[in-house]
C-alpha positions in Angstrom: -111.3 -71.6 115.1 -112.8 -70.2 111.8 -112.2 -66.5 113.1 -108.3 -67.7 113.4 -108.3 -69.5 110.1 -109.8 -66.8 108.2 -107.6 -64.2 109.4 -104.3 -66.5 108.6 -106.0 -66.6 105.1 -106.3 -62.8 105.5 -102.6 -62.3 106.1 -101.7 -64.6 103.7 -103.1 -62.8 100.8 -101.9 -59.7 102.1 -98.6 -60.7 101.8 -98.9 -61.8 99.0 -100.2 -58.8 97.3 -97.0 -56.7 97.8 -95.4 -60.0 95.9 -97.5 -60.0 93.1 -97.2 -56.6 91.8 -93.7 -56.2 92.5 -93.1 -59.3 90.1 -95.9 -57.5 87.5 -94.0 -54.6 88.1 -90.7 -56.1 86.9 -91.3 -58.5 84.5 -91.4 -56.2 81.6 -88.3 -55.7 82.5 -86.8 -58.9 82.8 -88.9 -59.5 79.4 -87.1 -56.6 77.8 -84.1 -56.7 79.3 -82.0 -59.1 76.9 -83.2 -56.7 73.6 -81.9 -54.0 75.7 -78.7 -55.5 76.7 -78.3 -56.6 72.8 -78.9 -53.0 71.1 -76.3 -51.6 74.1 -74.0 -53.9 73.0 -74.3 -54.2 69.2 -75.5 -51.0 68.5 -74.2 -48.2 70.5 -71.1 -50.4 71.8 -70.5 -50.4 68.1 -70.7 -46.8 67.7 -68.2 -45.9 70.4 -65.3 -48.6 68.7 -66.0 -47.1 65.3 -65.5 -43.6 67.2 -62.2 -44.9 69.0 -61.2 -46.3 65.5 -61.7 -42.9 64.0 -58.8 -41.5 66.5 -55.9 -44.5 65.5 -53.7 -45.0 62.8 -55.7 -48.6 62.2 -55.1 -49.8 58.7 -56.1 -53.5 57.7 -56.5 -54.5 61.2 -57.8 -52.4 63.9 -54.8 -51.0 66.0 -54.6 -48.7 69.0 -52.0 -46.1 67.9 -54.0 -43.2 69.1 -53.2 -40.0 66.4 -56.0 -38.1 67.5 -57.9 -36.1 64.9 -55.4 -37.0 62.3 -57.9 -39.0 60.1 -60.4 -36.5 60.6 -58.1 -34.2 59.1 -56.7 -36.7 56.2 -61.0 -36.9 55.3 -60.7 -32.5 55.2 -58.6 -32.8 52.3 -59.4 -36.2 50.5 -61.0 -35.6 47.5 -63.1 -38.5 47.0 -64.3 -38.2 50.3 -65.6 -34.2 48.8 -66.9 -35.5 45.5 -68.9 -37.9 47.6 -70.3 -35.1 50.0 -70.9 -32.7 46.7 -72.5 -35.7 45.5 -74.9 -36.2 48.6 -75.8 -32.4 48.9 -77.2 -32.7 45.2 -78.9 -36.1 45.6 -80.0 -35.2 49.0 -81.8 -32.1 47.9 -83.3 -33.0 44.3 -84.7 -36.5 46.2 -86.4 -34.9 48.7 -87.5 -31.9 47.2 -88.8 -33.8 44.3 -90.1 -36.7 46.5 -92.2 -33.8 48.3 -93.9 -32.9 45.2 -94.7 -36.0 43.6 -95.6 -37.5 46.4 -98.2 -34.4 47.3 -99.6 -34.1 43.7 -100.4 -38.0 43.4 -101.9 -37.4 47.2 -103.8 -34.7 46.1 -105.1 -36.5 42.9 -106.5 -39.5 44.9 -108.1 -37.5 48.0 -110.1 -36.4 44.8 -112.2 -39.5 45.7 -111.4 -41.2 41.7 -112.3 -44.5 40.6 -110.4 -47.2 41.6 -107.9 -45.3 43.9 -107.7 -48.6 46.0 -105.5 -49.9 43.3 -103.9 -46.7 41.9 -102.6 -46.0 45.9 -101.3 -49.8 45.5 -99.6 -49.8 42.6 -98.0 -46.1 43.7 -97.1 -48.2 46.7 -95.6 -51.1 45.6 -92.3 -49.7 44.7 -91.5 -49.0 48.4 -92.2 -52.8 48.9 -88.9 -53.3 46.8 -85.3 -53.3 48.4 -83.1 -50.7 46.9 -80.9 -53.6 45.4 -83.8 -54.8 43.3 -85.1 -51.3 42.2 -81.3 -50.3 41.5 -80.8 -53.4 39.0 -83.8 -52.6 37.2 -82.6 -49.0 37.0 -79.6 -50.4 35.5 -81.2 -52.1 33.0 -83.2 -49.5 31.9 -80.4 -46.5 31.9 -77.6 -48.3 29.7 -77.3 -47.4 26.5 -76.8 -50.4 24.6 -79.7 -52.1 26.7 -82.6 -49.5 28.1 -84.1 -46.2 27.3 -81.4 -45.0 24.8 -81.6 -48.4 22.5 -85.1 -48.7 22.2 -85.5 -45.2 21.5 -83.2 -45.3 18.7 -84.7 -49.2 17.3 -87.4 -46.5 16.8 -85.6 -44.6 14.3 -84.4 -41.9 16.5 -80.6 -42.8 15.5 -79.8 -39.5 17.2 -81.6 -39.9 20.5 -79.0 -39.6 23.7 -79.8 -41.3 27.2 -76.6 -42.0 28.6 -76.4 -40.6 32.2 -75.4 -43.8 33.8 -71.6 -44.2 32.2 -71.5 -40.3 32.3 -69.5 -39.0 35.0 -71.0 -35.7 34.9 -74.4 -37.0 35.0 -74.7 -40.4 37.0 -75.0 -39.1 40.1 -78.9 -38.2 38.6 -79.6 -41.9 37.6 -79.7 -42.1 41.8 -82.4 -39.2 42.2 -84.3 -40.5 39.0 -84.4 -44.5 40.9 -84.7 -43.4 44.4 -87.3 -40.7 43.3 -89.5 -43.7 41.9 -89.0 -46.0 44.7 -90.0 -43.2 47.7 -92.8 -40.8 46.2 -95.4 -43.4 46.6 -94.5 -43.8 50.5 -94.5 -39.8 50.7 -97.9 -40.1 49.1 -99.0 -42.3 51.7 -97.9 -39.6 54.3 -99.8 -36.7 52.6 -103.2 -38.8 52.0 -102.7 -40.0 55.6 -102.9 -35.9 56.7 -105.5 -35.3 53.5 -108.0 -37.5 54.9 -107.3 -35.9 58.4 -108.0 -32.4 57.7 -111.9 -31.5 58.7 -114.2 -31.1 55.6 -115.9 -27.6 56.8 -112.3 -25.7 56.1 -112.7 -26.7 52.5 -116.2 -25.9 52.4 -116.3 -22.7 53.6 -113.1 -22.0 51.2 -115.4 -23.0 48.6 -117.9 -20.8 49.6 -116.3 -17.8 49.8 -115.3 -18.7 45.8 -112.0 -19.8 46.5 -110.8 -22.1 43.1 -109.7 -25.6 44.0 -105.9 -25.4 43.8 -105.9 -21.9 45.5 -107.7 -24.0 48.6 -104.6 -26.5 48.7 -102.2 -24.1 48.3 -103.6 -21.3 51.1 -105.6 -23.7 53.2 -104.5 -27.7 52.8 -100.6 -27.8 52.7 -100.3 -25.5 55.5 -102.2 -27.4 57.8 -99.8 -30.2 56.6 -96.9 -28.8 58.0 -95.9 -32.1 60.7 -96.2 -34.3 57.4 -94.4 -32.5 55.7 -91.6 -32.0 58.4 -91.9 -35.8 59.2 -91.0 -36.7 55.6 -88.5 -34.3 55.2 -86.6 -36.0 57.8 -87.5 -39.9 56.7 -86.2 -38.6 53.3 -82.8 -37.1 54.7 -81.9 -40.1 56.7 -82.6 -42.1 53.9 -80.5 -39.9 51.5 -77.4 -40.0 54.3 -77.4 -43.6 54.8 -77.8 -44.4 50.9 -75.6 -47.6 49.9 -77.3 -50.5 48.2 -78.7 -48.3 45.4 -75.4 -46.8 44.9 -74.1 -50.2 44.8 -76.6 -51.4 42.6 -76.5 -48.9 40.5 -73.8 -47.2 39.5 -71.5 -48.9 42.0 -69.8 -45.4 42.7 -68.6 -44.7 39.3 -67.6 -44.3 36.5 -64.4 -44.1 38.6 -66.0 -42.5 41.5 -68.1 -39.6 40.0 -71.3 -41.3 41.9 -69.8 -42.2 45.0 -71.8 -41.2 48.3 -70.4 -40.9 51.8 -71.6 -44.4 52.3 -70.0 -46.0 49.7 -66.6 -43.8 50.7 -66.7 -45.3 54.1 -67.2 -49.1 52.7 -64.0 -48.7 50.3 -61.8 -47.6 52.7 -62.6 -49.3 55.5 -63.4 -52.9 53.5 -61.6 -52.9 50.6 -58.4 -50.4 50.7 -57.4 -51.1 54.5 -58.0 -47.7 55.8 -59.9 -48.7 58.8 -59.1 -45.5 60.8 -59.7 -43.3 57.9 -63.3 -45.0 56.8 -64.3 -45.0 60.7 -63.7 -41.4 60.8 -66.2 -40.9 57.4 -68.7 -43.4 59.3 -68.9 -40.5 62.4 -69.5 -37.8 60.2 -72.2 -39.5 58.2 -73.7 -40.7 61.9 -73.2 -36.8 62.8 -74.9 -36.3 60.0 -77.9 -38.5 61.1 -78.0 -37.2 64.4 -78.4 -33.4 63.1 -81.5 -34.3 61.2 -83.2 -36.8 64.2 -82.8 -34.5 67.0 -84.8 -31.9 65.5 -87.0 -34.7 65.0 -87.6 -36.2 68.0 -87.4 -32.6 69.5 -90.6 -31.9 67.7 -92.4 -35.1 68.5 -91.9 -34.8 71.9 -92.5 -31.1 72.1 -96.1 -31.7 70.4 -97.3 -34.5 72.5 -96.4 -32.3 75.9 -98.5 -29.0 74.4 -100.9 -31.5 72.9 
């Protein structure tokens, strides 16, 4: 009687064994399922509307008068929409490149193991803590003339002294590298001292030893090996360039008359406020092409590390 109830208990738990882990082996999914079904829907669902919006004549309303590439080609000779990619090439390149730089130099200056670098690395930090709305009022503050830099130079006696980028259409477009320059470099430093502190002692020493001076050692030996951080932030840096809009807004707020405007900002006017739905949909692909041209490589390179690694 015990030999029968022991193997019914037997078979019983066999069974139930198949049960078990095919419910452990699905309930991620159903766990994840809903965020998956969500970002499907809202995000890339999203992205194939704007692009069949991009391809119709839609105006205030979205429409389904298909026109092809028309509004693509409308965008090819708009000339805000060219002032606004002139105007991204040049933010694009003096933020990141000057990002890079700042952000290597104050790495560099606190892998030197100084006093207090617990709060000098905070306080670099702390900007990147700050939405680009906040750091673009305060920018605004300080850049106009008759409130900022300009007047209090001049209370000093300097009646002469010029600072006025910000209502200068030639020059606005600078007042975006000089806020977003200030708000990033600390995060970039982050990056660099993150690969600093990861590079092994004994290449330094024996760089020392062989009489190499200190900056000849980070140029030759300790940037080099920081060629993934460096790749890494070039690309954080890009996307964040591309997808720039609350600090224009903030800011400069596209102007004066559009001389700031970046491809973001182009797509928000036209699509929001001047009823150009198709046209601004049509911007919105090539700033997501855009996007797309700088992750690939990206994720390319990720992914092609972690298989040799």
């Amino acid at each position: 009687m015990s030999t029968v109830s022991s193997s019914t208990r037997t078979s019983r738990v066999a069974v139930g064994r198949p049960a078990r882990a095919r419910l452990q082996a699905w309930l991620p999914r159903l766990v994840l399922s809903p965020s998956i079904a969500i970002s499907l829907f809202f995000v890339y669902g999203f992205m194939l509307w704007t692009f069949i919006l991009s391809l119709t004549n839609s105006r205030m309303l979205p429409s389904y008068d298909f026109v092809g590439f028309a509004q693509y080609g409308r965008l090819m000779v708009n000339e805000r929409w060219w002032v606004a990619s002139t105007n991204l090439v040049v933010f694009g390149a003096l933020f990141v490149g000057i990002c890079l730089v700042v952000g290597a130099l104050l790495a560099i200056l606190l892998d030197q193991r100084i006093r207090q670098e617990g709060a000098l690395r905070t306080l670099y930090l702390y900007p990147m803590a700050l939405s680009f709305i906040v750091t673009g009022v305060v920018w605004k503050w300080l850049l106009n003339p008759s409130l900022g830099i300009q007047a209090m130079v001049r209370s000093w006696g300097f009646e002469s002294f010029t600072f006025d980028w910000l209502i200068n259409p030639d020059m606005a477009v600078y007042t975006l590298v000089i806020a977003a320059v200030w708000q990033a470099s600390g995060f970039v430093m982050a990056l660099f001292l993150a690969g600093l502190r990861g590079i092994d002692d004994s290449i330094i020493k024996a760089a020392q030893l062989d009489g190499a001076s200190l900056p000849r050692i980070y140029l030759r030996v300790v940037i080099p090996c920081l060629r993934p951080v460096v790749f890494s932030a070039v690309m954080i840096l890009a996307h964040i360039a591309i997808k720039s809009f609350d600090l224009v807004v903030a800011l400069t707020g596209g102007g004066p008359g559009y001389a700031s405007d970046l491809p973001a900002t182009f797509m928000y006017a036209h699509a929001f406020t001047r009823a150009q739905i198709g046209l601004g949909s049509a911007s919105a692909m090539l700033m997501l092409g855009g996007v797309l041209a700088i992750l690939i490589p990206y994720l390319y390179s990720e992914l092609r590390s972690r298989k040799h690694g």
